[in-house]
DODREN-280513 format. One record per residue (C-alpha): residue number from 1; residue in one letter; x, y, z. Coordinates in Angstrom, 1 decimal. Example, Ala and Ser with C-alpha at 12.3 -4.5 7.8 and 13.67 -1.06 7.14 Angstrom:
BEGIN
NODE num residuo     c1     c2     c3
NODE   1       A   12.3   -4.5    7.8
NODE   2       S   13.7   -1.1    7.1
//
This chain:
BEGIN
NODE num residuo     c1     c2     c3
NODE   1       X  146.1  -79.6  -50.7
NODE   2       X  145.3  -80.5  -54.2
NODE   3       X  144.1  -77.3  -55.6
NODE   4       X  142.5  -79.3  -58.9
NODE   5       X  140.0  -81.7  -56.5
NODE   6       X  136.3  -80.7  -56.9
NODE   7       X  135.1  -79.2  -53.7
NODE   8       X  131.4  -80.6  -53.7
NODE   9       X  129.2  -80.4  -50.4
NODE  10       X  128.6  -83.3  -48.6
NODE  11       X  125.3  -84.2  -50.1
NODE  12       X  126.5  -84.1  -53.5
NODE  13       X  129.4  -87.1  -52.8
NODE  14       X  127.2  -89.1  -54.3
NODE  15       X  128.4  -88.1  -57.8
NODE  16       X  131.8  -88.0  -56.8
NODE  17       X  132.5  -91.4  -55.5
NODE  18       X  135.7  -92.9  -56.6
NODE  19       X  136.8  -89.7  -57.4
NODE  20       X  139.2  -87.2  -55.5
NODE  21       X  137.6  -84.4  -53.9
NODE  22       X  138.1  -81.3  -51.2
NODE  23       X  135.5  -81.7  -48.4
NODE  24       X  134.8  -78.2  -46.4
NODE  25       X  133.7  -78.1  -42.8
NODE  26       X  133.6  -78.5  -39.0
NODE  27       X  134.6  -81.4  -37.1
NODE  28       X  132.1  -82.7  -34.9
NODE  29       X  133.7  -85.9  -33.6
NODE  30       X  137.2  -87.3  -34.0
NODE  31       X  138.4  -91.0  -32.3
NODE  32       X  141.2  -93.3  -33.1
NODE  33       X  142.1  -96.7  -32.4
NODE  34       X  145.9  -95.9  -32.6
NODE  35       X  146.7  -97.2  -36.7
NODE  36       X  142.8  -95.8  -37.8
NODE  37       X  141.7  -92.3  -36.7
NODE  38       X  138.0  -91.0  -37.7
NODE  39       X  136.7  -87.6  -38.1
NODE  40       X  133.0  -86.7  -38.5
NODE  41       X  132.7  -83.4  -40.9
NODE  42       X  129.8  -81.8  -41.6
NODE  43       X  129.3  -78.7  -44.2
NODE  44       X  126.1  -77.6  -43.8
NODE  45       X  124.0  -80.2  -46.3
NODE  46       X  124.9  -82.9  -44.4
NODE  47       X  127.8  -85.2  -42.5
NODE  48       X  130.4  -87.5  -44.0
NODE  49       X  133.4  -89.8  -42.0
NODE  50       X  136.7  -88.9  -42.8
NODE  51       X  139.1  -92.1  -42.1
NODE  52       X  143.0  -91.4  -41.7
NODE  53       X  145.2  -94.9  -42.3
NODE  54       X  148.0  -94.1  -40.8
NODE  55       X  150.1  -96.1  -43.1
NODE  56       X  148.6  -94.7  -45.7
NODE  57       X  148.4  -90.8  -45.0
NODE  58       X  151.5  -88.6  -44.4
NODE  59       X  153.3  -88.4  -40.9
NODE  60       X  152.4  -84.4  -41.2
NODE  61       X  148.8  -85.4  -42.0
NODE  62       X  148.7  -87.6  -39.0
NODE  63       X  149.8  -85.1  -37.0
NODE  64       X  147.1  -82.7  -37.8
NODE  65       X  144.5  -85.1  -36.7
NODE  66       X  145.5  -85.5  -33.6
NODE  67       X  145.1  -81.4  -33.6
NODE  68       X  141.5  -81.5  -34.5
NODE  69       X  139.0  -80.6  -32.0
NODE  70       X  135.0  -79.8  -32.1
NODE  71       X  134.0  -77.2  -35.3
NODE  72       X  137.8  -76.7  -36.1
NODE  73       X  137.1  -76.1  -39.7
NODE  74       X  138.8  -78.1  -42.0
NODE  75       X  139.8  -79.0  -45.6
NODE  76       X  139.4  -82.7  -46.4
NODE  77       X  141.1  -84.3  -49.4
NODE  78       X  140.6  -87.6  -50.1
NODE  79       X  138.3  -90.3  -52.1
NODE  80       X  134.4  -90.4  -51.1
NODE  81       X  133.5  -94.5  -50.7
NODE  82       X  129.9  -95.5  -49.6
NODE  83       X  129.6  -96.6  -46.7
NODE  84       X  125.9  -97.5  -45.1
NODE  85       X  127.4  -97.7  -41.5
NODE  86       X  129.0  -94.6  -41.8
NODE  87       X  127.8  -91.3  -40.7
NODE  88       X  126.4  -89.8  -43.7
NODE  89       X  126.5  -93.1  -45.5
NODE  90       X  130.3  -92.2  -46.8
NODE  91       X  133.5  -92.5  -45.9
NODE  92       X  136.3  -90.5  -47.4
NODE  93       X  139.6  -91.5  -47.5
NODE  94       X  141.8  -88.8  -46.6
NODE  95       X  144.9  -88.3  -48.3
NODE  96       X  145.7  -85.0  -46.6
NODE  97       X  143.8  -82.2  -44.0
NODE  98       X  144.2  -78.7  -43.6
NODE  99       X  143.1  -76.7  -40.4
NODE 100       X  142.0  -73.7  -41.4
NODE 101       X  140.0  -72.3  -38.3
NODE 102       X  141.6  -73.8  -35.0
NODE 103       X  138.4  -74.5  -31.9
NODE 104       X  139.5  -73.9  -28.2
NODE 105       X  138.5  -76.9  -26.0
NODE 106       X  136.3  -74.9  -24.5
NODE 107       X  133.3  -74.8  -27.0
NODE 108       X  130.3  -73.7  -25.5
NODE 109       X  128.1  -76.8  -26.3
NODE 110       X  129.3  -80.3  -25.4
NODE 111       X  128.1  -84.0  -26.0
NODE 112       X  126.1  -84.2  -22.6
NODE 113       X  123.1  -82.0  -21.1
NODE 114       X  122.6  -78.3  -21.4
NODE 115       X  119.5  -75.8  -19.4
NODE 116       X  117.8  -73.8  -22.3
NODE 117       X  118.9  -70.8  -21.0
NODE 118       X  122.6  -71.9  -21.8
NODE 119       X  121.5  -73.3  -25.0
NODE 120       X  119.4  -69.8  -25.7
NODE 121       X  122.7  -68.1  -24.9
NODE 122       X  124.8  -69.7  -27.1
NODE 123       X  122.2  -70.0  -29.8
NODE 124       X  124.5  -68.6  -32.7
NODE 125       X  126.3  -71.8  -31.7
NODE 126       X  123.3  -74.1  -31.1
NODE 127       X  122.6  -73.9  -34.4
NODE 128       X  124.8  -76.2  -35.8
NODE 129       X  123.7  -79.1  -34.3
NODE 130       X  122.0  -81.6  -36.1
NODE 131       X  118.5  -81.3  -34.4
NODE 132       X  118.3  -77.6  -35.4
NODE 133       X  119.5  -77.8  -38.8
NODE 134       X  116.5  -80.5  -39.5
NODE 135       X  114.0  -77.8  -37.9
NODE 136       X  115.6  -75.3  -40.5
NODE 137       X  115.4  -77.1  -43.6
NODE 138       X  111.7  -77.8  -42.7
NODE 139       X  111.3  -74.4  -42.1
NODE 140       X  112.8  -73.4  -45.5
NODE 141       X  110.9  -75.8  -46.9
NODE 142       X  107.5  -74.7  -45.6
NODE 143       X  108.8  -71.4  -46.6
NODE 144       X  109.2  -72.3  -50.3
NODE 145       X  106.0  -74.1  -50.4
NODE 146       X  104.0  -70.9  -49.2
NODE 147       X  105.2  -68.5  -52.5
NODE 148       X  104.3  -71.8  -54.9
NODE 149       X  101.4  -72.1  -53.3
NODE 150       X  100.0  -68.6  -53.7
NODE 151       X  102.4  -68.3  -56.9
NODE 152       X  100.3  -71.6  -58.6
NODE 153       X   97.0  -69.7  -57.5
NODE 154       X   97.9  -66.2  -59.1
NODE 155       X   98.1  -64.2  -56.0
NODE 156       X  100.9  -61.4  -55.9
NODE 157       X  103.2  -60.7  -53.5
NODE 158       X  102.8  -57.1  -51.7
NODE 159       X  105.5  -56.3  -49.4
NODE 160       X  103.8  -54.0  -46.5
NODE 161       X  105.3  -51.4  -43.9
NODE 162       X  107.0  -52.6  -40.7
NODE 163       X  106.4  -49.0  -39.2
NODE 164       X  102.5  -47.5  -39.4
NODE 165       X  100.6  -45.1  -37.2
NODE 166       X   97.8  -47.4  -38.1
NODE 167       X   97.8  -50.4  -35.6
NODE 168       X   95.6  -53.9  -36.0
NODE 169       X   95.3  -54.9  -32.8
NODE 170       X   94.4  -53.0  -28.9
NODE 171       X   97.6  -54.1  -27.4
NODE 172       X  100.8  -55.5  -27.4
NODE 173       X  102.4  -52.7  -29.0
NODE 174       X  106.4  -51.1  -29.3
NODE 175       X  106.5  -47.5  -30.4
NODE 176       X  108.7  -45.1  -31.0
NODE 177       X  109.2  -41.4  -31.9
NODE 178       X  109.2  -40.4  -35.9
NODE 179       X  110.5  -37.1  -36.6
NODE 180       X  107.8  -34.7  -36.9
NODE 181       X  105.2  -37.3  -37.4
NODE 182       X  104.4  -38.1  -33.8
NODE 183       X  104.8  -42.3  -33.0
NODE 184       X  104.9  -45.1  -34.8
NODE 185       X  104.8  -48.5  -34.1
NODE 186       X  106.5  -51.9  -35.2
NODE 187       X  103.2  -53.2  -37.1
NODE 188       X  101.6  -56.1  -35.6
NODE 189       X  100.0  -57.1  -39.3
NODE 190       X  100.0  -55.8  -42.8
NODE 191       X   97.0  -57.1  -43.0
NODE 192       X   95.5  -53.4  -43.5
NODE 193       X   98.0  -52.4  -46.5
NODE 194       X   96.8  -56.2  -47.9
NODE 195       X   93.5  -54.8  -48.1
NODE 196       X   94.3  -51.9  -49.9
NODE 197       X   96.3  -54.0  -52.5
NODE 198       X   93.6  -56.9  -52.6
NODE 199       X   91.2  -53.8  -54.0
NODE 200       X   94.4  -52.8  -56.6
NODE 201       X   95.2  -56.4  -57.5
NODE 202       X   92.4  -59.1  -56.5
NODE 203       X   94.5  -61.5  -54.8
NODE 204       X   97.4  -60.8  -52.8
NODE 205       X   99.3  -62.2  -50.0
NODE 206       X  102.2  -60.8  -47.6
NODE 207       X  105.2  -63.0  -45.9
NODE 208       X  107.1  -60.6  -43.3
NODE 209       X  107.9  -60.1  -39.5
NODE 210       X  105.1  -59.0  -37.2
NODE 211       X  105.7  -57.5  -33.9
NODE 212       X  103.6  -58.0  -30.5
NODE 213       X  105.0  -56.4  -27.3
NODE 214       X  103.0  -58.8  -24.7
NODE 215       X  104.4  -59.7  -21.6
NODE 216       X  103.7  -63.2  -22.3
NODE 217       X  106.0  -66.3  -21.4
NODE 218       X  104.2  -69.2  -22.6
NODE 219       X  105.7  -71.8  -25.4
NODE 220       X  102.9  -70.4  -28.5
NODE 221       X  105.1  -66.8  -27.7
NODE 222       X  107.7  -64.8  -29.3
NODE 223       X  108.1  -60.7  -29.8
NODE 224       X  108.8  -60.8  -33.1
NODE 225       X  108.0  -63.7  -35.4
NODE 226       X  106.6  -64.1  -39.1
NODE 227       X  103.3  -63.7  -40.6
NODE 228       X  101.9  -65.2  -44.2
NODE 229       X   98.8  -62.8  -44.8
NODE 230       X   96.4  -63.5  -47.9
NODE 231       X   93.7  -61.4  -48.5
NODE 232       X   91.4  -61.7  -51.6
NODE 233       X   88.7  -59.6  -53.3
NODE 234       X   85.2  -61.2  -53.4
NODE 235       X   85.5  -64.3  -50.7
NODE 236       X   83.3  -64.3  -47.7
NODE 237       X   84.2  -66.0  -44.6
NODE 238       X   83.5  -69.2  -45.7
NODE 239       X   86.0  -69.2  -49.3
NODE 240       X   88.4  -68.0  -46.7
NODE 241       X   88.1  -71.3  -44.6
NODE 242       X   88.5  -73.1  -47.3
NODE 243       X   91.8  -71.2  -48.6
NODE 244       X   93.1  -71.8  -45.3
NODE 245       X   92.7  -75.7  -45.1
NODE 246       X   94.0  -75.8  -48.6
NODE 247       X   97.0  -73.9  -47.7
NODE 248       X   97.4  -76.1  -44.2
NODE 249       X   97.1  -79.1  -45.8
NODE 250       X   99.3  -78.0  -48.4
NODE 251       X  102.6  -77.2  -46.4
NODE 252       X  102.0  -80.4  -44.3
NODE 253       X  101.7  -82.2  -47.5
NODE 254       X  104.8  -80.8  -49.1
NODE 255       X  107.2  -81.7  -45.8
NODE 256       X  106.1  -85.5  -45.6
NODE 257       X  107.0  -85.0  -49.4
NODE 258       X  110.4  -83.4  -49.3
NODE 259       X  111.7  -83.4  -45.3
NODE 260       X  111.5  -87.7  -44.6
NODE 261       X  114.6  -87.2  -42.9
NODE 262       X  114.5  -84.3  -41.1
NODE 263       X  111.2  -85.4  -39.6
NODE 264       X  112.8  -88.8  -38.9
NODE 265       X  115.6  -86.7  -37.0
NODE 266       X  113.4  -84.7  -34.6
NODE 267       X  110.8  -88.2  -34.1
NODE 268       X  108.0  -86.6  -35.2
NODE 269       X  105.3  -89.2  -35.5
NODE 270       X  104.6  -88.6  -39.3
NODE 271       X  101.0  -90.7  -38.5
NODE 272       X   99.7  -88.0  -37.2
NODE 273       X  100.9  -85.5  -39.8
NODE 274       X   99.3  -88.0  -42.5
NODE 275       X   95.7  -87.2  -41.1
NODE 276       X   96.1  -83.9  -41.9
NODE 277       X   93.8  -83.8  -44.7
NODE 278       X   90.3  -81.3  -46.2
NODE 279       X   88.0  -80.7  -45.1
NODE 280       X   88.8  -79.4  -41.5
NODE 281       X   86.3  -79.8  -38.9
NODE 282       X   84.2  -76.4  -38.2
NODE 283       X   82.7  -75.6  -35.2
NODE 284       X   80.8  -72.7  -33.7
NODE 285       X   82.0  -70.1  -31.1
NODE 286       X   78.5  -71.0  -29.3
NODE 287       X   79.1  -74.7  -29.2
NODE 288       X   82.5  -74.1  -28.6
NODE 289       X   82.0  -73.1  -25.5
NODE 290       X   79.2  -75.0  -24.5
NODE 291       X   82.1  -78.2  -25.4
NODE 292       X   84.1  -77.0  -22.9
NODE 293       X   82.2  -76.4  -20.4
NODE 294       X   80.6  -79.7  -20.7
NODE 295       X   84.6  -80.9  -20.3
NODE 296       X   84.9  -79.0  -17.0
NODE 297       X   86.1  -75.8  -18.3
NODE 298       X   85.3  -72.6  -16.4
NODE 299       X   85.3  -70.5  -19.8
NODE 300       X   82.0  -67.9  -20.1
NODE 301       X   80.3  -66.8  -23.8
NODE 302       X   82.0  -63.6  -24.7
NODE 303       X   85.6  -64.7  -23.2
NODE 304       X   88.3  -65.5  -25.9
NODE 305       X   89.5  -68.8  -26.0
NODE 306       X   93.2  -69.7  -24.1
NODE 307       X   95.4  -71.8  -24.8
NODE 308       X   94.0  -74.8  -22.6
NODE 309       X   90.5  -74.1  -23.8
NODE 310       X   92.2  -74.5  -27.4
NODE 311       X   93.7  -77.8  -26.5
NODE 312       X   90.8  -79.1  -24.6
NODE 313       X   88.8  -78.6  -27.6
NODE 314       X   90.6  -80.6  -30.3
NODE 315       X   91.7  -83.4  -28.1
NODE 316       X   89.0  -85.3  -29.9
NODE 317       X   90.2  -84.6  -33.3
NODE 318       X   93.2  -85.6  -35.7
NODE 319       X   93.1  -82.9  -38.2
NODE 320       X   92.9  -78.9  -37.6
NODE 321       X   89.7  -77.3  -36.1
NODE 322       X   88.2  -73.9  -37.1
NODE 323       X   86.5  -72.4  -34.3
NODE 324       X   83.9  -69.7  -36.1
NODE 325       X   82.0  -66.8  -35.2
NODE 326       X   83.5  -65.2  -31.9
NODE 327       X   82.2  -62.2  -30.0
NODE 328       X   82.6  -58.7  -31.5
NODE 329       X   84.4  -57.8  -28.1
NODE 330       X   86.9  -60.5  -28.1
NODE 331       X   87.8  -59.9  -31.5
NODE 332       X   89.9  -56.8  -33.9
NODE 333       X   87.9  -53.8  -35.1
NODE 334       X   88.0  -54.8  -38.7
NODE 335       X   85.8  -57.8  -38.3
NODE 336       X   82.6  -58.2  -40.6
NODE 337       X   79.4  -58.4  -37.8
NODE 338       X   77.7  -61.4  -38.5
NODE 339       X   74.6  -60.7  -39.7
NODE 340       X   73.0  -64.2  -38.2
NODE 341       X   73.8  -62.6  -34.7
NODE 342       X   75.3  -59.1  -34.7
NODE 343       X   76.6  -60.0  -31.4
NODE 344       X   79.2  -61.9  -33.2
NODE 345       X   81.9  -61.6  -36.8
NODE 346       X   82.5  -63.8  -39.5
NODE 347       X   85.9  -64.7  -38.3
NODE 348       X   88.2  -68.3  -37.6
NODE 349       X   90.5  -69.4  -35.7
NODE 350       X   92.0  -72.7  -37.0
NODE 351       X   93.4  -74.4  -33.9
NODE 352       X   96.2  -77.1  -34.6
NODE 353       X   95.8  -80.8  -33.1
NODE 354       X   97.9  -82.2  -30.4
NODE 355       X   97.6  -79.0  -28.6
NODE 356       X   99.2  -76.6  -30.7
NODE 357       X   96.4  -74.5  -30.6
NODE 358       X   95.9  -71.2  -32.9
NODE 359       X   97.8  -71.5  -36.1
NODE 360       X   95.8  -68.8  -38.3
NODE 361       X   93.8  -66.3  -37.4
NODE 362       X   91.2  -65.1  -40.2
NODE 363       X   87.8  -63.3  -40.7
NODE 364       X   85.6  -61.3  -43.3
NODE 365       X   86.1  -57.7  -43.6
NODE 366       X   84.0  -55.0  -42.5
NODE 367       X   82.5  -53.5  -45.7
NODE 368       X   80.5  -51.0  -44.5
NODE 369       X   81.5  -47.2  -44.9
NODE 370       X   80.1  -46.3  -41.9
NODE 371       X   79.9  -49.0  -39.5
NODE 372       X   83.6  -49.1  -39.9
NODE 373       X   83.9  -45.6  -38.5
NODE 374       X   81.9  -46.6  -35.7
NODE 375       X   83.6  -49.4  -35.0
NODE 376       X   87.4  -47.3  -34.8
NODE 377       X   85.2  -45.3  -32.5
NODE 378       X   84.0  -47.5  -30.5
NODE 379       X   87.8  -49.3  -29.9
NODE 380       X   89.2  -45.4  -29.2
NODE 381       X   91.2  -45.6  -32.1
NODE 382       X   92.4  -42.3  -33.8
NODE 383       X   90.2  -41.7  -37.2
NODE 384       X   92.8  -39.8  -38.7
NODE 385       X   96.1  -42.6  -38.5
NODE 386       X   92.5  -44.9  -40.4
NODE 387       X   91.8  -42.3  -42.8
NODE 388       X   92.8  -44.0  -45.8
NODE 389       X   91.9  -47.4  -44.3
NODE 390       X   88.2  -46.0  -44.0
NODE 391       X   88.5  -45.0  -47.5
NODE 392       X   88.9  -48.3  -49.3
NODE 393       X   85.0  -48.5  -48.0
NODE 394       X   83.7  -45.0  -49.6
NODE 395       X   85.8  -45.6  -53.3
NODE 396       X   84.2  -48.9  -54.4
NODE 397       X   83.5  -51.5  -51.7
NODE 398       X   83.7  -55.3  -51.9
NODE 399       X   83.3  -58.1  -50.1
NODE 400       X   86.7  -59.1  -49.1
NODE 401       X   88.5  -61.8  -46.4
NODE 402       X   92.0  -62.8  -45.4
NODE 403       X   93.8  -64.4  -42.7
NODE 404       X   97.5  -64.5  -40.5
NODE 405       X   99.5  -68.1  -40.7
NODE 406       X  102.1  -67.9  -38.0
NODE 407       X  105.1  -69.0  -39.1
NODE 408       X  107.2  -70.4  -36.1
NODE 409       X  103.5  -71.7  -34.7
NODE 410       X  103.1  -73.6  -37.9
NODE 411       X  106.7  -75.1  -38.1
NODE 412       X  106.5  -75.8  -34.1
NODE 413       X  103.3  -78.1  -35.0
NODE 414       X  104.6  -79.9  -37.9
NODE 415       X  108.4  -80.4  -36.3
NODE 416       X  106.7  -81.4  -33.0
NODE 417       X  108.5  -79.0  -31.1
NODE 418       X  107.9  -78.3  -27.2
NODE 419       X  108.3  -74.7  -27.6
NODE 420       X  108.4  -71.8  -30.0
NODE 421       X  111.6  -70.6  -29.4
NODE 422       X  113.7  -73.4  -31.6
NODE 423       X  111.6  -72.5  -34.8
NODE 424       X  113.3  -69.1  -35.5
NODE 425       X  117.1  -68.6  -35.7
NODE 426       X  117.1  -66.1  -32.9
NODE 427       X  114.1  -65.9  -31.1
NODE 428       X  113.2  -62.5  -29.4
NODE 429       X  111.0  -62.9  -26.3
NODE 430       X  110.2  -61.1  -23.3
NODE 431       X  113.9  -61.4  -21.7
NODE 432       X  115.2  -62.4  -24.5
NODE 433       X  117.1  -59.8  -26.5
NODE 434       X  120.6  -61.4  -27.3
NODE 435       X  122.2  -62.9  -29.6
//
């Protein structure tokens, strides 16, 4: 092995070509036709064919390809040529391989179908195939594009608790013992703490994982998953619709920008994902429901809206939907009431097309000292875990709104996925605990 080459990953071959280099990686195919053997490497960034001449390489070298089996990991030496047929439009042509990580025959995952439970399984080992990484480079993309986003705007990041006696939601909930402190529990939001830094710094927003213990099973569902939470001083409900379309339209924007490929790898129909431009449409809860059940729906005014309601009601549209204005009982303590019809808040969901349903989940703040307290009340919560919570109403209140993205929903959507689970590297769920 020439110790001098270059070791470049595989995308970067383009500004070695011609030149001797060290490739690094795991086979994912090998064939031969007896004088011409082929090994597909990939690294990580992408694939590349390595082709062994047999009158050209070593007899030792030779040898060692016909020891290669799937994700042995290798060192490749040899001279990048593009190639437009090949995989990973280059070929290299070896001059020598080392194996440095043997593979059993036995690998887990073979070219042919697997259940999802197998798959799920052996998801540390899922990973590397080729469908996954594209749904993980979008992913990191969309990731990226959320701190410029907020970073071009002036928003600061505020990094909140993962364990709080003060909880955002009535259910779904895992708690455990803290020393002398009594429980605490995973936090479902830090949307609370983001209130309290939107009154220190004006705009903020927080990126970290959120925890809901429901016994649910469906595709929109995991236990843990990640949140993007803005909240900012002085906007009412309707600035914070409009933040949230901006944002929406944003991160689809930036992945029909940057992830062509990786779009083109999964089929997503990137039509659809051109649409997917502001304004979004806004209807009311009222109407909402008076939509579906014009459409056959059994739902009632006052019931939140499931997941077949939420599909039924954008069918007729290409772009996101909000759906505004719920009923105070369907909806979190911390909701402004609407003062148009108290029954209600000045809160959104903003439902995804093509079924995706709720992507971000958003309202105005309750502002009021003491219909705050009577709202904790009224939910049974325990005034003293929401004593400094009430507070940020009795030292200066303001008008103030924010919302939750879900990650793995959002990246689901714009990937196209069937189910939740493949946008996270290792998806917790109801009986799902390993790896």
């Amino acid at each position: 092995m020439d110790q001098s080459s270059p070791a470049p990953r595989i995308s970067e071959l383009h500004d070695h070509a011609g030149q001797p280099v060290v490739v690094r990686g795991w086979v994912t195919h090998v064939r031969s036709s007896g004088k011409v053997a082929f090994a597909v490497i990939r690294d990580g960034t992408g694939v590349c064919q390595a082709v062994f001449v047999k009158s050209v390489v070593p007899p030792e070298v030779w040898e060692r390809f016909g020891q290669l089996t799937t994700e042995a990991s290798v060192l490749v030496t040899g001279i990048p040529k593009p190639e437009p047929r090949a995989p990973g439009g280059f070929d290299l042509q070896v001059s020598d391989l080392v194996i440095h990580g043997e593979s059993p025959t036995d690998y887990p995952i073979q070219p042919k179908e697997h259940g999802v439970d197998h798959l799920l399984d052996n998801r540390h080992l899922w990973l590397r195939s080729p469908r996954q990484r594209a749904i993980f480079v979008i992913r990191n993309e969309i990731e990226q594009a959320v701190h410029d986003f907020y970073y071009q705007r002036g928003f600061l990041r505020v990094d909140t608790p993962l364990l709080t006696a003060a909880i955002g939601e009535r259910a779904g909930l895992f708690e455990t013992e803290y020393f002398e402190e009594g429980k605490a529990y995973l936090a479902q939001t830090g949307q609370l703490y983001g209130e309290a830094a939107a009154a220190a710094f004006g705009k903020i927003y927080t990126f970290g994982p959120t925890f809901r213990a429901e016994k649910s099973k469906t595709r929109r569902h995991l236990t843990e998953f990640w949140m993007i939470e803005p909240e900012v001083a002085w906007n009412d409900s309707a600035d914070n619709m409009r933040l949230q379309e901006d944002f929406v339209a944003y991160l689809v924007q930036r992945v029909l920008e940057k992830c062509r490929p990786q779009l083109a790898e999964l089929e997503r129909d990137v039509a659809k994902l051109e649409k997917v431009t502001v304004p979004f449409v806004r209807i009311d809860y009222t109407d909402a429901v008076a939509t579906l059940q014009s459409k056959g729906s059994d739902v009632k005014w006052g019931d939140d809206l499931g997941a077949e309601d939420e599909a039924l009601l954008v069918e007729d549209y290409e772009k996101p939907v909000f759906v505004m204005n719920y009923p105070k009982e369907a909806k979190a303590f911390y909701m402004k009431e609407n003062p148009a019809d108290p029954r209600t808040v000045l809160c959104d969901d903003l439902l995804a097309p093509e079924g995706y349903g709720e992507i971000i989940g958003g309202s105005q703040r309750e502002d009021d000292y003491e219909k705050m307290i009577a709202r904790i009340k009224e939910e049974g919560l325990p005034l003293d875990a929401y004593g400094w919570y009430i507070e940020l109403r009795k030292y200066g209140t303001f008008v103030h709104s924010g919302f939750g993205l879900g990650l793995e929903r959002t990246v689901a959507w714009i990937c196209g996925l069937p189910h939740i689970r493949e946008a996270i590297a290792f998806p917790r769920m109801m009986h799902r605990l390993r790896p």
